[in-house]
Structure formats: structure tokens, C-alpha cells
KERO-281566 format. One record per residue (C-alpha): residue number from 1; chain; x, y, z. Coordinates in Angstrom, 3 decimals, decimal comma, always signed. Layout:
REM residues N
PT  pos  unit         X         Y         Z
PT  NUM     A         X         Y         Z
...
END
This chain:
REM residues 162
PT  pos  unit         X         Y         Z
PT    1     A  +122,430  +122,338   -69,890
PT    2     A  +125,054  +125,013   -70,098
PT    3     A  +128,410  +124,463   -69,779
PT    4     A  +129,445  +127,524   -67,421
PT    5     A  +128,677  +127,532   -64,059
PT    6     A  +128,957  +130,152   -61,860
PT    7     A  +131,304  +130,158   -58,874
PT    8     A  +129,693  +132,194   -55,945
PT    9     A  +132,350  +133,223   -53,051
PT   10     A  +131,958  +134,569   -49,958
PT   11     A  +132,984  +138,612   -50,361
PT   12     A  +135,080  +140,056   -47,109
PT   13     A  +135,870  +143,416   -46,999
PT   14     A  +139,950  +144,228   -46,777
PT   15     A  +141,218  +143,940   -43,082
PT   16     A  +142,554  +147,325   -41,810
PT   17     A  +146,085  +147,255   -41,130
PT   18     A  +146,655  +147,615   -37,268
PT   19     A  +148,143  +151,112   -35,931
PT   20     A  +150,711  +149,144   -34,078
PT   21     A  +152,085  +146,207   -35,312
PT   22     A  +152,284  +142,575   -33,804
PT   23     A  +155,907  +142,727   -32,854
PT   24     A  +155,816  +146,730   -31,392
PT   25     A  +152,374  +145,203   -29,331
PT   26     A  +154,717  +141,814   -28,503
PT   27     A  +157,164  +144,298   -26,187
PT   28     A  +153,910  +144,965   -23,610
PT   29     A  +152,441  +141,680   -24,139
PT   30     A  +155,362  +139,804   -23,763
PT   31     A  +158,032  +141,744   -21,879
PT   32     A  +155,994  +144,146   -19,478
PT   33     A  +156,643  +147,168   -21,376
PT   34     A  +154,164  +149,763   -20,865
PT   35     A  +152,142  +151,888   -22,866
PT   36     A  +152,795  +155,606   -22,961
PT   37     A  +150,571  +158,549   -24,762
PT   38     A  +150,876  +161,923   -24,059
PT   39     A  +148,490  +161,369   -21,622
PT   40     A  +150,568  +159,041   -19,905
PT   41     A  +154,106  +159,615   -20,051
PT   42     A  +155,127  +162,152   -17,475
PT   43     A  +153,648  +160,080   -14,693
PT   44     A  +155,119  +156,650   -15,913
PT   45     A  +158,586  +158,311   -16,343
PT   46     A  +157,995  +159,993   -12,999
PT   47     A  +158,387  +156,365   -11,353
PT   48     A  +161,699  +157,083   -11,329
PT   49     A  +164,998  +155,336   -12,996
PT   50     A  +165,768  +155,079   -16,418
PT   51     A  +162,952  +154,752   -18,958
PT   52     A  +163,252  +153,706   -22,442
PT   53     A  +160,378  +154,601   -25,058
PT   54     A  +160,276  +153,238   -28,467
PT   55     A  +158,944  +155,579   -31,409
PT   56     A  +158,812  +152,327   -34,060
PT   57     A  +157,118  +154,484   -36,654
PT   58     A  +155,032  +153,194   -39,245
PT   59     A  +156,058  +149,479   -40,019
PT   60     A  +155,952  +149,520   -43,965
PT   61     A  +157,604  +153,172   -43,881
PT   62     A  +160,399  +152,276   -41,847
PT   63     A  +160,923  +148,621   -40,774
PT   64     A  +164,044  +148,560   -39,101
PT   65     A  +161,364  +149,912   -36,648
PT   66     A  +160,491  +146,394   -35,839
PT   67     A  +163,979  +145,192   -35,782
PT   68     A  +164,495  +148,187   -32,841
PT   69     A  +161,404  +146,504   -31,495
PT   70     A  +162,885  +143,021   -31,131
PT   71     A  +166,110  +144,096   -30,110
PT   72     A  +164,903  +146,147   -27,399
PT   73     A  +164,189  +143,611   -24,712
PT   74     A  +167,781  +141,694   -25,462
PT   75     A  +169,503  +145,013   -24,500
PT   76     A  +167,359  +145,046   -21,789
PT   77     A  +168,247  +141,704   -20,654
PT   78     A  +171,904  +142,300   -21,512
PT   79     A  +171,868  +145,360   -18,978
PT   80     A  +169,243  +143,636   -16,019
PT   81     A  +167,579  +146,260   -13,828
PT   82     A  +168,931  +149,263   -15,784
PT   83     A  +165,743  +150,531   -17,526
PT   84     A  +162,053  +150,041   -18,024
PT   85     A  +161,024  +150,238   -21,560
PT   86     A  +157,473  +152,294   -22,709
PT   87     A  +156,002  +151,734   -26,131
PT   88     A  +154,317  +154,448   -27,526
PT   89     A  +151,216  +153,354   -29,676
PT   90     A  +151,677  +154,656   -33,506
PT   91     A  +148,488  +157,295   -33,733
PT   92     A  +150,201  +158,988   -30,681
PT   93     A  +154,078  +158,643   -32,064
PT   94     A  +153,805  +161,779   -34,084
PT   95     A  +152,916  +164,316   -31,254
PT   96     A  +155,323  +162,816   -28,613
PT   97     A  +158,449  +162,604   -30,957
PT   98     A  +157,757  +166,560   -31,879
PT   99     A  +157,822  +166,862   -28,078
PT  100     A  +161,308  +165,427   -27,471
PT  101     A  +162,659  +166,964   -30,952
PT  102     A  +162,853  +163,662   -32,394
PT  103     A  +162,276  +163,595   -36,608
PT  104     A  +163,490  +160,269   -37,509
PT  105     A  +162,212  +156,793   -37,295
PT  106     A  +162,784  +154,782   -35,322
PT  107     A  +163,895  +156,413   -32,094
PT  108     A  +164,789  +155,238   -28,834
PT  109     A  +163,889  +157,846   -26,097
PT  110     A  +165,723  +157,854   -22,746
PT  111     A  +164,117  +159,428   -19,862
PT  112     A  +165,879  +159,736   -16,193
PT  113     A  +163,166  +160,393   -12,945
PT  114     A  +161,043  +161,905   -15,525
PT  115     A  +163,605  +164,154   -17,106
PT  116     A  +165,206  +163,914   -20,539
PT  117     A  +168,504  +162,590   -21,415
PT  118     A  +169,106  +161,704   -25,006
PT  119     A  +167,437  +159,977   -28,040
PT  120     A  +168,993  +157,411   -30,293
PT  121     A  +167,917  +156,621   -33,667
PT  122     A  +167,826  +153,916   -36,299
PT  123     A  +168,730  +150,406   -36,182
PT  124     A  +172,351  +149,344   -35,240
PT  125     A  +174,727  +146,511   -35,071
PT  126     A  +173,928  +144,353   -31,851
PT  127     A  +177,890  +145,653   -30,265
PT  128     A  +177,157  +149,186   -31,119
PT  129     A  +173,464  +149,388   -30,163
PT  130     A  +174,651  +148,040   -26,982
PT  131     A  +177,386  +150,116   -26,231
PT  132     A  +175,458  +153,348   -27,450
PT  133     A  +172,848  +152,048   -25,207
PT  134     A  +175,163  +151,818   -21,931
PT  135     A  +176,439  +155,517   -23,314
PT  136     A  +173,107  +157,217   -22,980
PT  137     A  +172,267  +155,668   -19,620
PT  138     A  +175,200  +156,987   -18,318
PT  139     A  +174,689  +160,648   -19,575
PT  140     A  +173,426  +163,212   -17,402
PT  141     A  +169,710  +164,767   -17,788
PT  142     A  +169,438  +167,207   -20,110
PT  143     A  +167,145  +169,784   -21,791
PT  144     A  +164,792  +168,889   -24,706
PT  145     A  +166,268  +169,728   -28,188
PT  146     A  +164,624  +172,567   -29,615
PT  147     A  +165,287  +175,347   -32,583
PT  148     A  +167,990  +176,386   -30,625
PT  149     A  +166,206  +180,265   -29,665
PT  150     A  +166,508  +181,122   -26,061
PT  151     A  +162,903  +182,108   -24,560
PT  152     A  +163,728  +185,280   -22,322
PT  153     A  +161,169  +186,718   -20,038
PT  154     A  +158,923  +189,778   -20,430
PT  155     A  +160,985  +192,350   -18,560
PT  156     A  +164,098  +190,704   -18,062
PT  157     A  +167,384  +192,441   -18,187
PT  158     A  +168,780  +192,753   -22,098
PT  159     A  +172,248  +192,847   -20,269
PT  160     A  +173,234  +189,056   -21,647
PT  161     A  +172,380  +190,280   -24,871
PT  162     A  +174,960  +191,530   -27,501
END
């Protein structure tokens, strides 16, 4: 008789880590946020009112992400009836954010009757988030950030230029 035995385990192969994580999924499962894709977002900002998408980014990358993600519904609570919030899954963030000229993590999107008005990034104190919150839903629509270079139409009069 030997005196090594041999312990046989069961073998599992690693879990895959989820594209969206449990507390960024928590804000539609929970609070009635919706999902938005590129797909999706013009209608469901098209509803009308003030909209609120979260870019969370990736959660080991930048996890104040999923602080933005549980502070979103208290400002939402703290300002009843003033926005809807959208959740943008993370294999889709990358693509929308270039969109709306957003390059950091995590960003707050603000859409108005399917027009933009601002962004707001990163994580905040509760009184500022709040009060830049309020801010941006009572700025005016504006246009998309871009590189800043005027398009100008084939054929249209150089007289604006210098």
C-alpha cells in the first residue's frame, strides 16, 4: 500500500468576465433604465424629454464607472420626473462615445427630444454631481463636439472665408 493518494477534482474552465457588469445591468433591471446601442438610441431619445445615458466603461479599467452607475438613480430620484436614464451595453460604448465626442470614462450623456446637450465625466462628490447634474438639464441643445473644422458645401460662397 502506498502512501500517496491521488486527489482527482473536478476541472472548470475560467468563467468569462461579463461585458457589462452586475451593477451597470442593476440600473435596467432594477430602475427601468433602458438599453441603448447605436441601433437604438435615436428613437429612444426621440421619446422626448431629457435622457441620460451612461458610458460606465470597462469596470476593472475605470471603476468609478460603477460608482457613476449607483449614483445615477439617486440623482434621479433627487430630481423626480426630470430625466430617463439609458445604459449603453460595454461592446457598443466605444462607437457611441466617438459619436458624441466623448474620450473619457465614465461619461454621463444628456440628450434633449433627441438632440444633444452636454456630457459630464468622471465620478463626483454627491453636492457637486448633483448640482452639475441640474446645470446640464438646464442648458440649451447643442451641437455634437467635433475637431472643431467647419464642413462647407460643394459650391458654396468662399465669402465667410478670410
Amino acid at each position: 500500500m502506498t502512501t500517496e493518494s491521488l486527489l482527482s477534482l473536478p476541472v472548470q474552465a475560467p468563467q468569462a468576465l461579463p461585458d457589462t457588469s452586475p451593477l451597470v445591468s442593476r440600473l435596467a433591471e432594477s430602475f427601468g433604465a433602458s438599453w441603448v446601442d447605436a441601433d437604438t438610441l435615436d428613437a429612444w431619445a426621440a421619446q422626448g424629454g431629457d435622457r441620460v445615458v451612461l458610458f460606465a466603461g470597462d469596470a476593472v479599467r475605470f471603476p468609478e464607472g460603477q460608482d457613476v452607475a449607483v449614483v445615477l438613480p439617486e440623482l434621479q430620484r433627487s430630481l423626480p420626473g426630470r430625466f430617463q436614464i439609458g445604459v449603453v451595453r460595454r461592446q457598443d460604448e466605444d462607437a457611441l462615445a466617438r459619436r458624441f465626442g466623448s474620450q473619457r470614462w465614465p461619461t454621463l450623456l444628456f440628450l434633449r427630444d433627441g438632440a444633444y446637450v452636454t456630457t459630464l465625466s468622471g465620478m463626483h462628490d454627491w453636492d457637486v454631481f448633483l448640482r452639475k447634474t441640474e446645470e446640464a438639464l438646464a442648458m440649451p441643445v447643442s451641437r455634437v463636439p467635433g475637431i472643431g473644422i467647419p464642413l462647407v458645401a460643394a459650391g458654396a460662397s468662399d465669402a465667410g472665408c478670410h
